[in-house]
C-alpha positions, 0 to 999 in steps of 0.5 A: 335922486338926491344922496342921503346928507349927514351933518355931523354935530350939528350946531345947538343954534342951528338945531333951534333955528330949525325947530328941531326939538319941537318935532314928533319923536321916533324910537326903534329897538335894533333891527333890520327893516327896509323903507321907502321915503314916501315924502323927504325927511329931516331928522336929529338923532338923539340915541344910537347909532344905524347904518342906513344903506340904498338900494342903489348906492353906498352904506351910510353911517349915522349916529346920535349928533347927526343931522340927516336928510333923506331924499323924497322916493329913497329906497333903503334898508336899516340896520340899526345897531344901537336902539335909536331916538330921533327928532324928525319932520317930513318934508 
């Protein structure tokens, strides 16, 4: 299974490119809650800051700026640490 990728400040051109700010948009207050990815997700944080851990690796770190990509069948607990905004799209 892929790792979880983060590209930090990601480039206003790219962001176009990709049509980011044309994708649906989700808010969560602060919490814990574990999650499967059923399908891949790309996402563009706008607000807060979460750690997002795997059930079978490191913790990762992500905050608003960051361009994220989850891997299709991820298991993983969040724990969100300031309430997040995101852009996102399955894959």
């Amino acid at each position: 299974m892929d790792d979880i990728s983060v590209e930090h400040n990601a480039s206003p051109a790219k962001l176009d490119i990709m049509g980011v700010y044309d994708w649906p948009v989700w808010n969560k207050e602060i919490s814990t809650f574990a999650w499967t990815y059923d399908k891949g997700e790309v996402c563009y944080l706008l607000e807060g800051a979460a750690t997002v851990t795997p059930h079978a690796g490191a913790p990762v770190n992500i905050e608003a700026g960051d361009l994220v990509r989850f891997p299709k069948g991820l298991q993983c607990t969040w724990q969100i640490h300031a309430a997040v905004s995101k852009h996102y799209e399955f894959k």
